[in-house]
Structures are given as structure tokens and as C-alpha cells.
N, C-alpha and C positions, 0 to 999 in steps of 0.2 A: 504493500500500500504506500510506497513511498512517493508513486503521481498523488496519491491523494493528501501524504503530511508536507506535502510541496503546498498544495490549493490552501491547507489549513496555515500554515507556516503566513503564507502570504495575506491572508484572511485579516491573521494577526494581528499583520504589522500595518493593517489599512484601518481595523478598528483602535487600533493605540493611538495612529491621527489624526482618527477623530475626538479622539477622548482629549489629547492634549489640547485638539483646539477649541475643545468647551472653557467656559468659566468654572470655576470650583464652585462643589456643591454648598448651597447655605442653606440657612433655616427655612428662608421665605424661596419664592419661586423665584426657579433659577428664568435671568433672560439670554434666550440660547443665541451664541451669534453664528452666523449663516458660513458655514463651508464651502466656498463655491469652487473652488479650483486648484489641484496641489499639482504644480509641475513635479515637484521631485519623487513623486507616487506616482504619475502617469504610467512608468514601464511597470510597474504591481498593475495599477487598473488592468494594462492591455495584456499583461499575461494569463491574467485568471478571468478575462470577459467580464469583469465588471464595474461598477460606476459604486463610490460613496452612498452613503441616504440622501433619497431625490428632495429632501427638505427636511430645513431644521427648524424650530419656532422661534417667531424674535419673543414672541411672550405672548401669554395667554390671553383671551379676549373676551368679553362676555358680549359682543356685539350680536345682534337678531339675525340671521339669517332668514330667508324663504324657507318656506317650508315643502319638505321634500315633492310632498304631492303634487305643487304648485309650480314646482321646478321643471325645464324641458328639460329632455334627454339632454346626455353629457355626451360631447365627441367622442368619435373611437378611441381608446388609448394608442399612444404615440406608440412605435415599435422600438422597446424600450431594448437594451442591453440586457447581457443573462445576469442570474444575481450571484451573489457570491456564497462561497461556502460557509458556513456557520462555527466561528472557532471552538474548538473541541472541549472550553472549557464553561462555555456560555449554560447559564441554569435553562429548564423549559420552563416553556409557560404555565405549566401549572403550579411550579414551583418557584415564580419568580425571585433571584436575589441581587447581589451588589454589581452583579456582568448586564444589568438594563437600568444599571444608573445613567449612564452616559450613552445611553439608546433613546431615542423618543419612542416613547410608548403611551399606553391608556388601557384601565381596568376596566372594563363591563363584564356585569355579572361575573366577580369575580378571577373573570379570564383575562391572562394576558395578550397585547394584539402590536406588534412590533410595527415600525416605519415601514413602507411597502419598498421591496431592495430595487421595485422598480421606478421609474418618473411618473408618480403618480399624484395632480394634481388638477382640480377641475373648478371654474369657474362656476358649473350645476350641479346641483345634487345627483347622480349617478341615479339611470333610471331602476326603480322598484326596491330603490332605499327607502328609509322614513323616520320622523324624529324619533329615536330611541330614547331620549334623556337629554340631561346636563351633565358633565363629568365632574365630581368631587375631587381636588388634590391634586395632588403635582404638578408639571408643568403645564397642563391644558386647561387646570381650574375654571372652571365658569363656562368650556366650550360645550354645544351642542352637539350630539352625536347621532350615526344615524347607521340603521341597521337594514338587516334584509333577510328574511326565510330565507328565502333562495339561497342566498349567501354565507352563510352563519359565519365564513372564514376572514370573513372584509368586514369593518367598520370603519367609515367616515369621518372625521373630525373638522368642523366648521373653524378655520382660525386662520393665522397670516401667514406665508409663507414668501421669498422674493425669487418663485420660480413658476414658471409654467411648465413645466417636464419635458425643453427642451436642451438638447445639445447640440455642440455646432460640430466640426470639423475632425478633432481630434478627441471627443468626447468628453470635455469638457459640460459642466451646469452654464445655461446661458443664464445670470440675475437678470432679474426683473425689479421694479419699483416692488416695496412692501405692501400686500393688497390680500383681501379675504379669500378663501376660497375653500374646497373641502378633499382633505387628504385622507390618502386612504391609507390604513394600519389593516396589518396582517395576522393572523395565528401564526407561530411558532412551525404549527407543521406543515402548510402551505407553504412559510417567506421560505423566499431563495431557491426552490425546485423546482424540478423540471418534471411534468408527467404526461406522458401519451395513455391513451385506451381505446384498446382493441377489443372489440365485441363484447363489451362489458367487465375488460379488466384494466386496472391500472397497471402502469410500470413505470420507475421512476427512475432518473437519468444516476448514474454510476458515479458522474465527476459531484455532483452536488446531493443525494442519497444516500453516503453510506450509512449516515447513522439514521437511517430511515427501514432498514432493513436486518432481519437477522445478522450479526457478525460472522458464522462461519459461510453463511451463505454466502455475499459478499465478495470473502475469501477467495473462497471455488469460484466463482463466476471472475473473478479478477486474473486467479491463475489458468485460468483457461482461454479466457477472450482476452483480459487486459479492458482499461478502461475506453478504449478509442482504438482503432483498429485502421489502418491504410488499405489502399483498393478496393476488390473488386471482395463481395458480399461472399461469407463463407458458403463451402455447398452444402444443397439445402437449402436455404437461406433466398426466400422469393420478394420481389415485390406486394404489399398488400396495399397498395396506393397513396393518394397523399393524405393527410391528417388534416381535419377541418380546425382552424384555429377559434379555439372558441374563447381568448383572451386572457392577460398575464395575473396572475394571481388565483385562475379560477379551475377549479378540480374538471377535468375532461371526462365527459362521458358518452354513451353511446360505442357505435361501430365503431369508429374510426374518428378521433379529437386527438388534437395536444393544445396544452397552454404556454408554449413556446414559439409557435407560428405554423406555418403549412407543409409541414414536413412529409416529405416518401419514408413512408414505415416498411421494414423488411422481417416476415416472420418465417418460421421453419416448426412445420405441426408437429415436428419430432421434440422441438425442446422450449416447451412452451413455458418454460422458465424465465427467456429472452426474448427479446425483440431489438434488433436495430434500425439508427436515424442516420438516414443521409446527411451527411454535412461535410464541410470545405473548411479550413483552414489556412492559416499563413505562417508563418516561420520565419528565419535566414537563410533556411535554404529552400524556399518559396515556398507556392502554394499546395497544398496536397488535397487529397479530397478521401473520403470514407466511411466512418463510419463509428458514433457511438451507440458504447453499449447501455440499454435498458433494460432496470432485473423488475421481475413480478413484484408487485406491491399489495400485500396480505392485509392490510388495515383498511378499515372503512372509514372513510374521509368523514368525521363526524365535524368538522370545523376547524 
């Protein structure tokens, strides 16, 4: 697993930069100042495919929003970058402790709901949200919150943020003026994965997954495939078409979904443990193209 204590290693050393460039905790509520750009992390971001939290809060707000129902639909999410793997020492959500100090987060019903790892930031309330509450304590004090059956994995938070969830060039946060709007927090077992499903089963990506899965299993499926694979699909190993993108944070279901994009899924009825994703990469010593691996995912997405 040493691709994988590479992604953790790097994970790291992106969440320590974020932590140094908070304020230190006090009594009263902390005002978070905004991360927008570290050249000297750039080659971490591009090696491990991903971007910083797509927003920090300057401070809490008790300002009214619309109310969800009254709200249009929200644009499609941006095609955001992959998230990053979760440092191996980070508590869950159920058990929140001192590793979501320097995280933006928010408690409803008791659960914990992490910054979304992607650019996640919308001028409307996300259609078939709706007021869930005001949130008590910490940094979001006094914001409205907004939920969704459907969703149980996403929650909303009405507050400021000085990004629209773009990037420019070299993936850089493009700032914005300081302006209200509603960001969305995640579960712990949604942030940062990757999952396809195929005919009613999930399977979740290898590079960001492992502690989502059995550990010995894992194992065998790493000493066998490896985490990413070069050329042409092992044999056996068929086209099952392209994956409908059904949007990033959100558990894939049906025949054929991923919430990563529109991916060619490649399965083999012999070893329906796996599944791989077409995909291209780049290097130094250019571009290659292939193939990650996807292990069956045994847990029922309860949020």
C-alpha cells in the first residue's frame, strides 16, 4: 500500500496548510480567513488530483435567507476536481474530535457533515433542499441550514463565502467579493470518494477507498490489480458502457451511474468483486491512459 501512504502522506501535508493558515482557536467564534491560493503546495495539489476546501467562513451570519421552496433550481455543479484522500489519523463522524477543529464543519442531529472536498457553492438553495433549522455553536452560529430526504449525505449552510466554485488555469480558487450564499457540507462517508454502480451495486475507487473497505480485502485486490493499471483492459474484462453522471457528492444508483463524471465502466462476470474506469493521465514521461481499479462496496449508503 505504499501508492496509497504516498496519497495519505501528501493529504497531510495539505491539511497542516490549512491549519497553519487558520487563526488560533478562542473562546468566542473563531473569524476564518479565506485560503485562496498556495503556490508552494501546487505540485501536492497536482499530484494527488486535488484542490484545498472550496470555502472557508469569514464569520458567521444570522442574515435571512429565501426560503428553500421559494428558491429556483441551482446550476449544474461546476466539474469540480477529485477530492483528496482523508488523513489516516482524522476521527469519523460519528465520533467527532480535535482532527475537525481546523475543518469547517456543522452538527445536525447530532451528525457530523464536513466542507464539501469539492467547489461547492451556490447563489440558490439546491433544488429539493428545505429549511432544516438554525445551527447552534461554532463557527456557523446563527446560520440556516437546509436539508433533503433524498439526500440525507448533503447539508446546506446559508453564510459568506468569497468564492463561486471557480478555478482558473492552473487550478487555483478564483476570490470573489465577500457575498451570501449556500455551501454545501458533507458526511464523512461520502467527502472525498469516488463510487460507480452497476446494476444495483456500488464500488468505490481504490486511490481514495481504502479505509472504506475490508482491510484484507483491499490487500488482495491491490496485490493482484494494483491501484491503476496501464493499457489495454485485463482479459475478461468487457466494456459495460458509459456511467451516467449523476453529480459530485451524490451516492450513484441504478444500472449504470458514477458521481465522478461519465465514465466507460469495464466489468468481467467472473470476478464481480471488481470493476474498472477508463481514465488518462499525465506524468514526465507523458500521457498514458488505463485504467482504475474499483472494489465492491458492502455498506449501505445510509448518509
Amino acid at each position: 500500500m505504499k501508492e496509497v501512504r504516498l496519497a495519505e502522506l501528501l493529504g497531510e501535508v495539505r491539511e497542516n496548510l490549512v491549519r497553519e493558515a487558520l487563526p488560533p482557536k478562542r473562546k468566542k467564534r473563531i473569524l476564518w480567513k479565506p485560503l485562496l491560493a498556495m503556490a508552494a503546495c501546487l505540485a501536492l495539489v497536482l499530484a494527488v488530483g486535488s484542490v484545498l476546501p472550496a470555502f472557508l467562513p469569514k464569520g458567521a451570519t444570522k442574515a435571512e435567507p429565501p426560503m428553500a421552496a421559494d428558491a429556483p433550481a441551482a446550476a449544474a455543479p461546476m466539474e469540480d476536481v477529485p477530492a483528496e484522500a482523508p488523513m489516516e489519523d482524522e476521527p469519523t463522524a460519528e465520533e467527532p474530535g480535535e482532527g475537525y477543529a481546523m475543518m469547517p464543519h456543522v452538527t445536525v442531529d447530532g451528525k457530523v457533515y464536513l466542507t464539501s472536498s469539492h467547489l461547492s457553492s451556490y447563489d440558490d438553495c439546491p433544488e429539493g433542499f428545505a429549511f432544516g433549522g438554525v445551527l447552534e455553536g461554532g463557527d456557523f452560529d446563527g446560520c440556516s441550514y437546509y436539508t433533503s430526504e433524498e439526500h440525507p449525505q448533503l447539508v446546506y449552510v446559508y453564510s459568506e463565502t468569497n468564492n463561486r466554485g471557480e478555478v482558473d488555469s492552473i487550478g487555483c480558487v478564483i476570490p470573489t467579493e465577500w457575498h451570501m450564499a449556500y455551501l454545501r457540507f458533507v458526511s464523512e462517508e461520502m467527502r472525498g470518494k469516488d463510487f460507480v454502480c452497476v446494476d444495483g451495486q456500488l464500488y468505490t475507487s481504490m486511490w481514495n477507498g481504502w479505509n472504506a473497505v475490508d482491510a484484507e480485502f483491499y490487500d488482495r485486490i491491490e496485490t493482484t490489480y494494483g491501484i491503476r493499471m496501464e493499457g489495454d483492459a485485463p482479459e475478461g474484462f468487457v466494456s459495460r458502457g458509459c456511467a451516467e453522471f449523476v453529480g459530485w457528492d451524490i451516492w450513484p444508483t441504478g444500472s449504470l451511474s458514477s458521481n465522478t463524471g461519465e465514465e466507460e465502466i469495464y466489468v468481467n462476470p467472473a470476478k464481480p468483486e471488481i470493476v474498472l474506469v477508463a481514465t488518462t493521465w499525465q506524468n514526465v514521461s507523458g500521457v498514458h491512459s488505463g485504467f482504475d481499479v474499483y472494489l465492491r462496496y458492502e455498506k449501505e449508503p445510509t448518509g
